[in-house]
PAPABA-382478 format. One line per 10 residues: number of its first residue (from 1); their letters; for each residue x, y, z of C-alpha. Coordinates in nm, 2 decimals, m for minus. Example, Ala and Ser with C-alpha at 12.3 -4.5 7.8 and 13.67 -1.06 7.14 Angstrom:
BEGIN
1 = AS = 1.23 m0.45 0.78 ~ 1.37 m0.11 0.71 .
END
This chain:
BEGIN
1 = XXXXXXXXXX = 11.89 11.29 10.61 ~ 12.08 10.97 10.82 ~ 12.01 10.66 10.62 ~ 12.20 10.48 10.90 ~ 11.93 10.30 11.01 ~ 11.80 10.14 10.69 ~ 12.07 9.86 10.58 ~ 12.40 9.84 10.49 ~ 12.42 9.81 10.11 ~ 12.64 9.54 9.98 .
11 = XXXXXXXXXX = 12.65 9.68 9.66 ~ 12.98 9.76 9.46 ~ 12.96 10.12 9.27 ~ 12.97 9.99 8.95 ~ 12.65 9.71 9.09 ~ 12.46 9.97 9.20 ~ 12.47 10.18 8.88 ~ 12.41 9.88 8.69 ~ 12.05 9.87 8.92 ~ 11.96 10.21 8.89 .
21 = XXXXXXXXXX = 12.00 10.22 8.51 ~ 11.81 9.91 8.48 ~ 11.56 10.01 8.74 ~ 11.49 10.31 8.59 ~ 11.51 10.18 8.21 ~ 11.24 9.92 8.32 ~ 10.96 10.21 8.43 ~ 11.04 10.40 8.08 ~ 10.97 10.07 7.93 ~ 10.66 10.03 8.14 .
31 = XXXXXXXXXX = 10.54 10.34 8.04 ~ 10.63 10.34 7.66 ~ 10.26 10.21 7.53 ~ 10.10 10.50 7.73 ~ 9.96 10.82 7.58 ~ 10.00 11.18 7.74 ~ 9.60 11.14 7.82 ~ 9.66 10.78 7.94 ~ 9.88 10.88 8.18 ~ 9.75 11.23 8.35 .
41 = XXXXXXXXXX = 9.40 11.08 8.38 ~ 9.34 10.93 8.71 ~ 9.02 10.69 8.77 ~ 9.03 10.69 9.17 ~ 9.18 10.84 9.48 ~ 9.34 10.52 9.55 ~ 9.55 10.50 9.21 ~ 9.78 10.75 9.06 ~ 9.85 10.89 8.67 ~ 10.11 10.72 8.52 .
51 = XXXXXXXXXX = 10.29 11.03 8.47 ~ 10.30 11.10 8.82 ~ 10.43 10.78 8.92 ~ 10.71 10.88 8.70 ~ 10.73 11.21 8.87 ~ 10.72 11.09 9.20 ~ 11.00 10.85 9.15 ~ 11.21 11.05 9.03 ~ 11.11 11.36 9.30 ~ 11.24 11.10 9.57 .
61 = XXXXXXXXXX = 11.56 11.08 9.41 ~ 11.58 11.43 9.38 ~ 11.49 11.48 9.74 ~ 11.65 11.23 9.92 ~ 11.99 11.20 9.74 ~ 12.06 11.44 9.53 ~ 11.97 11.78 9.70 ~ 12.12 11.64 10.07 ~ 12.47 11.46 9.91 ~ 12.56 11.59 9.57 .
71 = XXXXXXXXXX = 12.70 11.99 9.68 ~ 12.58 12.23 9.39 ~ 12.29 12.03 9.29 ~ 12.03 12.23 9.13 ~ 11.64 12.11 9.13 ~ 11.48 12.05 8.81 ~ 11.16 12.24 8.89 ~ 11.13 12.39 9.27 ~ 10.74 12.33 9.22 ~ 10.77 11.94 9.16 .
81 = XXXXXXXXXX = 10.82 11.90 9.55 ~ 10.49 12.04 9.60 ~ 10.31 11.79 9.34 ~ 10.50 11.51 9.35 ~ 10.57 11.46 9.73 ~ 10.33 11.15 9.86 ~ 10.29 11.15 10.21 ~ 10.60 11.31 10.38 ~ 10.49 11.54 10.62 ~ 10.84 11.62 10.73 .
91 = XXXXXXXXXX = 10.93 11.71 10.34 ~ 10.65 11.98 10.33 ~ 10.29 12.03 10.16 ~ 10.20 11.83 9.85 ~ 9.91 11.79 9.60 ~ 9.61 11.62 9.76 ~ 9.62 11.28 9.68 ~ 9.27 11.24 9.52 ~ 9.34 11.55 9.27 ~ 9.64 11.44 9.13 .
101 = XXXXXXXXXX = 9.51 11.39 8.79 ~ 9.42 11.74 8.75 ~ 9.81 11.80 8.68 ~ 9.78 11.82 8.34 ~ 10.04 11.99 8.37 ~ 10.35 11.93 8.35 ~ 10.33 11.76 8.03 ~ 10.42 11.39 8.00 ~ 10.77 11.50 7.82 ~ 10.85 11.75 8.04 .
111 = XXXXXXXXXX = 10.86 11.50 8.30 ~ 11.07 11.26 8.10 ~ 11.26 11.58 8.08 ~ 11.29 11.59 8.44 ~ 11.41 11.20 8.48 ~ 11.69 11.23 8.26 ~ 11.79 11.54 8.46 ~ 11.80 11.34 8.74 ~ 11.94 11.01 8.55 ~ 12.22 11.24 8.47 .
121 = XXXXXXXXXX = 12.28 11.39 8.85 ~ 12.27 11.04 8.99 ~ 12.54 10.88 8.74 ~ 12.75 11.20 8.80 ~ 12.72 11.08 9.18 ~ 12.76 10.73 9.11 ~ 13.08 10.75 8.94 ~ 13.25 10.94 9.23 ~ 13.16 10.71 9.44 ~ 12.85 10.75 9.63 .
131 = XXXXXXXXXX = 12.88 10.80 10.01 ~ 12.77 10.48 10.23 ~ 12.43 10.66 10.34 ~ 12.40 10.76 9.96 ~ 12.43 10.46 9.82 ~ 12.17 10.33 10.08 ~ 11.91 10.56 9.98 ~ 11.96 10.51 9.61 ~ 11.94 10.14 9.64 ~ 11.65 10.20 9.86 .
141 = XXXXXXXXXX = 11.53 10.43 9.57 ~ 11.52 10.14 9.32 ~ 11.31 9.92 9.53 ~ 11.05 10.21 9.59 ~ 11.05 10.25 9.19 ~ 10.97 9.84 9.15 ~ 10.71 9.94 9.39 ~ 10.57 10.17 9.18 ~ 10.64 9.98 8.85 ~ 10.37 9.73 8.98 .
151 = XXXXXXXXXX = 10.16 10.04 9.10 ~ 10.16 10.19 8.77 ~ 10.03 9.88 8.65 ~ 9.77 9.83 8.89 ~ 9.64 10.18 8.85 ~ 9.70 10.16 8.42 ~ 9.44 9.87 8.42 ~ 9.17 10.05 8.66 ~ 9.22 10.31 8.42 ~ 9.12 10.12 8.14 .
161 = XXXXXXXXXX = 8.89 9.89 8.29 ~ 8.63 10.24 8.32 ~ 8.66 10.29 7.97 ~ 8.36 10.18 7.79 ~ 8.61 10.10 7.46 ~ 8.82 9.86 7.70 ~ 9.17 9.96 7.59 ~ 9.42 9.72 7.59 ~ 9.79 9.83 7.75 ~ 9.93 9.47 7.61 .
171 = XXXXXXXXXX = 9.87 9.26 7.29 ~ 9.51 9.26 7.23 ~ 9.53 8.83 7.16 ~ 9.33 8.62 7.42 ~ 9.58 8.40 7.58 ~ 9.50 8.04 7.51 ~ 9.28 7.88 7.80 ~ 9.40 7.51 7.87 ~ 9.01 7.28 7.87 ~ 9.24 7.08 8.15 .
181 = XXXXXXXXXX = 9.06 7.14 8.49 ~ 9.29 7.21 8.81 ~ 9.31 6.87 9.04 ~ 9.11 6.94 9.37 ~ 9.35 7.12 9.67 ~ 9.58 6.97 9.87 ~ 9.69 7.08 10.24 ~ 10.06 7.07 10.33 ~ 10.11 7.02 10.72 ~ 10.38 7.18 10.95 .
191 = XXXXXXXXXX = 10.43 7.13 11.27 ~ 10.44 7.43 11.45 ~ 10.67 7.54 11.74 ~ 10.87 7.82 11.77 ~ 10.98 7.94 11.47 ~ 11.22 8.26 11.32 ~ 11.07 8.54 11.11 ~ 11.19 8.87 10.93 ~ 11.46 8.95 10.73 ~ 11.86 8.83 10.85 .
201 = XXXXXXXXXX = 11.99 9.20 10.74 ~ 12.20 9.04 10.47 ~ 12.15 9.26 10.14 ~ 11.80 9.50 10.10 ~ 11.54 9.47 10.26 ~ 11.24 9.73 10.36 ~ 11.29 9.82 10.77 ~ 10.89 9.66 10.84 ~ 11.07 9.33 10.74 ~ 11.27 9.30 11.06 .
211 = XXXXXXXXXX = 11.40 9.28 11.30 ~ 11.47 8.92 11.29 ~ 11.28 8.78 11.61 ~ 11.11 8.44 11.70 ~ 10.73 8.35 11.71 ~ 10.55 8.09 11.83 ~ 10.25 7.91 11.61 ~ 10.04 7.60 11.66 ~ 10.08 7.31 11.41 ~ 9.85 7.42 11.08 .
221 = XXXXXXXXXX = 9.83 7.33 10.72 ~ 9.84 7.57 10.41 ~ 9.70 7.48 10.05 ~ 9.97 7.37 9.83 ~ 9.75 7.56 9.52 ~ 9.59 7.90 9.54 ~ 9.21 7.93 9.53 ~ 9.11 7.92 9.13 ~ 8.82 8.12 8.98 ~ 8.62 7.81 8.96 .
231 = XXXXXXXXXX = 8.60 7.77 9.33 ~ 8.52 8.12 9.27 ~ 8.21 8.06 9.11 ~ 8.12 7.81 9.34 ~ 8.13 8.05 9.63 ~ 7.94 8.29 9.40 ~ 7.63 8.04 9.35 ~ 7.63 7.94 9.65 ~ 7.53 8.30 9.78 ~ 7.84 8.41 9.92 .
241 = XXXXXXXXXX = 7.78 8.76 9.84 ~ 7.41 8.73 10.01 ~ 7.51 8.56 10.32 ~ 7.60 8.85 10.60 ~ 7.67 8.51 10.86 ~ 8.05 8.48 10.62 ~ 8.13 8.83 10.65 ~ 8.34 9.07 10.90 ~ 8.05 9.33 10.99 ~ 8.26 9.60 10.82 .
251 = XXXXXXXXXX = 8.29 9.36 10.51 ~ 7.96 9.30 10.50 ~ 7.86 9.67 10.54 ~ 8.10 9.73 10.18 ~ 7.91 9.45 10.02 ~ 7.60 9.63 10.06 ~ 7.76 9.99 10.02 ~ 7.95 9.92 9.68 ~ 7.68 9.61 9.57 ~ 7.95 9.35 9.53 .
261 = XXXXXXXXXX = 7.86 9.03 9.37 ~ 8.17 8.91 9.21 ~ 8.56 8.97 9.25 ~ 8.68 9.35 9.10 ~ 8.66 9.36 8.67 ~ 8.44 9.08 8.64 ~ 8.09 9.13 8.43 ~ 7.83 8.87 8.29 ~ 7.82 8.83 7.92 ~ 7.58 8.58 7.81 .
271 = XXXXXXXXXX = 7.56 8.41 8.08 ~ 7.96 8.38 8.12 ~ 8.24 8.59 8.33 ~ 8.47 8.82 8.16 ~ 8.72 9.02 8.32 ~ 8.96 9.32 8.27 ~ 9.30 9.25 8.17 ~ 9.60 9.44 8.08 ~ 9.53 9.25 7.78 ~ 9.20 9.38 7.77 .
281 = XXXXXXXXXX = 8.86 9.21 7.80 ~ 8.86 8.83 7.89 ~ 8.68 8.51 7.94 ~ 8.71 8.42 8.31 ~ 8.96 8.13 8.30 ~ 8.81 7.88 8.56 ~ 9.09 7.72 8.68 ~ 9.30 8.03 8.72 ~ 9.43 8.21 9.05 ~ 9.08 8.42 9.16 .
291 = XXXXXXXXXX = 9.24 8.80 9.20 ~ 9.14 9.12 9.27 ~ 8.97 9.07 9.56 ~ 8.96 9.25 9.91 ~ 9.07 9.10 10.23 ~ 8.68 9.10 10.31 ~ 8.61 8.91 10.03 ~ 8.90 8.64 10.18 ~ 8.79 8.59 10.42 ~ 8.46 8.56 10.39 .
301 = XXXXXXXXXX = 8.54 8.28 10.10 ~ 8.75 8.09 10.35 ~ 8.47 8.08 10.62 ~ 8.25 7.96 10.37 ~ 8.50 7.68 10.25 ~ 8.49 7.61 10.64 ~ 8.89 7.72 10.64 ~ 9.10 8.02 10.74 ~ 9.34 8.24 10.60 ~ 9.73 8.18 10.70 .
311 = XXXXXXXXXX = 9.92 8.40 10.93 ~ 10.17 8.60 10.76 ~ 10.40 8.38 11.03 ~ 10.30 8.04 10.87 ~ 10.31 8.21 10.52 ~ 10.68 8.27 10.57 ~ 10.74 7.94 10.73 ~ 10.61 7.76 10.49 ~ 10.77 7.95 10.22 ~ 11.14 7.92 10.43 .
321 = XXXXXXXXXX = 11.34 7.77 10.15 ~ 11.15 7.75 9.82 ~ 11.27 7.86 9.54 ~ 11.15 8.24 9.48 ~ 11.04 8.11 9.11 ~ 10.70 8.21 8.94 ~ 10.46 8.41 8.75 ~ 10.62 8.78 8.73 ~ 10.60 9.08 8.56 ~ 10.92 8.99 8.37 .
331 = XXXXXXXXXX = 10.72 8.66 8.13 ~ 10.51 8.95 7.97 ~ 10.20 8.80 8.08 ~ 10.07 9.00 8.30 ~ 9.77 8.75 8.42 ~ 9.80 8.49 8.67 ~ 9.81 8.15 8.52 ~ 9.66 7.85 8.63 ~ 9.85 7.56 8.84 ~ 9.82 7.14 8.93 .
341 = XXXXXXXXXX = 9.76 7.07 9.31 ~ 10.09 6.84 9.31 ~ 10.10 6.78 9.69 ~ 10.35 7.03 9.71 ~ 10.34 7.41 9.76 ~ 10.29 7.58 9.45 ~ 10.26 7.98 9.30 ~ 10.39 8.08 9.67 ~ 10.55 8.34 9.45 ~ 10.38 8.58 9.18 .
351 = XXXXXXXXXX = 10.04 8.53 9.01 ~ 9.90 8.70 9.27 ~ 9.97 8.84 9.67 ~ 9.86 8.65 9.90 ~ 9.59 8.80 10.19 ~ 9.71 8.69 10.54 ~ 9.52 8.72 10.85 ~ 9.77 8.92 11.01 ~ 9.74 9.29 11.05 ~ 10.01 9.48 10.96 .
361 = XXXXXXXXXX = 10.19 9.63 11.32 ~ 10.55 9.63 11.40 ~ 10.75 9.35 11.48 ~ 10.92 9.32 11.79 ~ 11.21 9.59 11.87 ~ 11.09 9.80 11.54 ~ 11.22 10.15 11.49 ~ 11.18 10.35 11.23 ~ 11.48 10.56 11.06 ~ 11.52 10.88 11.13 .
371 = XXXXXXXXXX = 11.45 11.18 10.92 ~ 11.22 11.16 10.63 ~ 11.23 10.79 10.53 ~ 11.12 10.71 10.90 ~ 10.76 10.80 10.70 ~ 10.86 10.50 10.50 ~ 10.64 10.22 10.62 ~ 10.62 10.28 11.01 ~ 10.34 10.57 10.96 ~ 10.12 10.28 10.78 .
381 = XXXXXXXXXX = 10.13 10.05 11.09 ~ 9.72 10.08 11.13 ~ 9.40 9.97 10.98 ~ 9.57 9.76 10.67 ~ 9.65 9.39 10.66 ~ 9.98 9.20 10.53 ~ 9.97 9.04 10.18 ~ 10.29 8.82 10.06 ~ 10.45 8.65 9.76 ~ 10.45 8.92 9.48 .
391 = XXXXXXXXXX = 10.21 8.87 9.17 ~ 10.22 8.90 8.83 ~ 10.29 9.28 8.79 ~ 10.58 9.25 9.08 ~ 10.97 9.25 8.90 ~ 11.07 8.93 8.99 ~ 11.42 9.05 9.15 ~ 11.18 9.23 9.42 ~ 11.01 9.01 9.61 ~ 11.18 8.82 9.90 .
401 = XXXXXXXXXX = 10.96 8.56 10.13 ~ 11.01 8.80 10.40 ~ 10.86 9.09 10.18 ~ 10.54 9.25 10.35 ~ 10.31 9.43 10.15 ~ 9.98 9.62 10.32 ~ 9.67 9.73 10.23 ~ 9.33 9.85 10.36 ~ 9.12 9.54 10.41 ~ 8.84 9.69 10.12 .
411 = XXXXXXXXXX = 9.12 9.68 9.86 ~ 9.05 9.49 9.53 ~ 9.23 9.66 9.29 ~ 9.56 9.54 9.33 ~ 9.65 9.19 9.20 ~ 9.56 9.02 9.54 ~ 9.40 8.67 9.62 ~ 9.36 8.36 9.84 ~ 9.56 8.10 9.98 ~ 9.35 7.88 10.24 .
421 = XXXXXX = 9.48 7.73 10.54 ~ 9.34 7.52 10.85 ~ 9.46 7.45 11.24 ~ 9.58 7.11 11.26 ~ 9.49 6.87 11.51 ~ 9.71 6.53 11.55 .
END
């Protein structure tokens, strides 16, 4: 399995086992408040059991280090590759994807079993020095498990969201809602011109971020605030969800198929919104970052506010430079919190991803690697749309500004949302 085409790692030994240990620490962690029913159950063919986001993390390491680099390995369990493959074709069959939460089992511990089995294979590797095309994949092997740190949570609040009780993952206390109301959006402008995009090659990066290559975009301006729940609601009484003359045909054939009237969690009580949160049932803050809701839904919102929604170019553009500071996974919140238009670009980073208008297709001089991890990303290249910035179930140490994340353009689960933007003319 070549990993010569992924990166060069510019990790020392001892760095590197200093990120896996962290990395891996972090998902137990994640995973601690979760009961062995919490995690087998699975509440849709897009999300995944807890447990077997655990497995499957651990079956890449197994796979793609451990059984090609580290002579005399010995696999934990020779059925795991069968359930807890993804989507490698080249790797051989797996569980079907929508009937993964029938493996009950293995059990929960057995498979906390099989991550210190591993745990204990990789550290063996790690302190005699891991090859060059080891170390890449295990490094590459973190960033796919903060990949599917944020998935566990995604999928975790789905879960409980179809539970009449409303479980709560995360301290059960509202969080306090501020009565201040968000100042109306502001438009930064940039001029345009041909600009550089995708990731220098210096330290990790996923292969879909690059190569580095140049673009050319006409001058445009981008909101310096993301679109709040109160503009939302706006949108909402206004008929949004009635009017097929704002929606993409296939949008507006889900809006009728799946009766949407409102972003994903959100439910009328008294009057008022409430919505799912890890922290369980909530008032809908109104001045808040609107999230969970499709690319459809968007777009449709921006046509409405008479705007568009950036290019993923101008999205990196106009994040080239700032600080890659906000709202993470790592406060504890868990929720995307509100912000002040301040004339200046604001949560460009975490709270929630940000839907571009770009579909998500190679960049220029793409190649995927060879062997097995060529199914990376490059197999993906069709029918989804690029998202940016991280949210606020991303680690914080894994988003970059050049990070692409994709999804089907009917997604609303994840922790996805809206940043507006407009052509401008001089």
């Amino acid at each position: 399995m070549d990993a010569a085409h992924l990166f060069r790692s510019t990790l020392e030994p001892s760095q590197l086992a200093r990120l896996y240990r962290s990395v891996r620490e972090n998902t137990g962690r994640l995973a601690a408040p979760l009961s062995d029913a919490d995690a087998t159950v699975q509440s849709m063919p897009d999300a995944s059991p807890a447990k077997w986001h655990l497995a499957h993390t651990t079956w890449f390491f197994e796979t793609m280090v451990l059984i090609p680099y580290l002579p005399g390995y010995r696999a934990f369990d020779a059925s795991f590759n069968f359930l807890f493959n993804s989507y490698y074709e080249s790797v051989g069959a797996r569980q079907p994807r929508p009937s993964r939460g029938v493996l009950t089992r293995p059990t929960l511990q057995t498979v906390y079993r099989y991550r210190a089995h591993v745990d204990a294979a990789i550290n063996n590797m790690l302190q005699a020095t891991a090859s060059p095309s080891s170390a890449e994949l295990i490094e590459l092997g973190c960033h796919h498990e903060q990949q599917h740190q944020e998935l566990l949570l995604t999928d975790i609040l789905h879960l409980f969201a179809q539970n009449p009780l409303r479980p709560v993952y995360k301290s059960p206390e509202p969080l306090a809602v501020e009565t201040r109301q968000s100042s109306q959006a502001a438009y930064v402008t940039f001029e345009g011109g041909l600009v550089t995009i995708g990731h220098s090659g210096d330290g990790f990066a996923f292969d879909c971020e690059g190569p580095r290559h140049q673009v050319y975009i006409e001058p445009y301006r981008v909101a310096d605030r993301l679109v709040t729940n109160r503009e939302w609601l706006e949108f909402i009484a206004d008929g949004g969800y009635r009017n097929p003359l704002l929606w993409l045909s296939a949008g507006w054939a889900r809006v009728l198929a799946d009766s949407w009237t409102a972003p994903l969690y959100w439910e009328e009580r008294d009057g008022e919104f409430w919505t799912m949160t890890l922290r369980g049932a909530q008032p809908v803050d109104p001045d808040a970052p609107v999230t969970h809701v499709s690319y459809f839904e968007a777009d449709a919102f921006a046509t409405w506010a008479g705007r568009r929604l950036p290019t993923e170019a101008e999205w990196e553009t106009a994040a080239k430079g700032l600080p890659q500071e906000g709202n993470f996974a790592d406060s504890g919140r868990l929720r995307p919190k509100r912000a002040t238009s301040t004339n200046q670009l604001v949560q460009m980073f975490g709270d929630v991803w940000e839907w571009t208008r770009s579909a998500y297709l190679p960049y220029p001089r793409f190649v995927p690697a060879e062997g097995a991890i060529g199914e990376y990303n490059g197999k993906f290249m069709s029918g989804q749309f690029v998202l940016r910035g991280g949210s606020c179930a991303t680690p914080a140490d894994h988003i970059r500004a050049t990070y692409r994340n994709f999804f089907p353009p009917e997604t609303r689960w994840q922790f996805s949302g809206v940043r507006l933007a407009e052509d401008h003319h001089a």
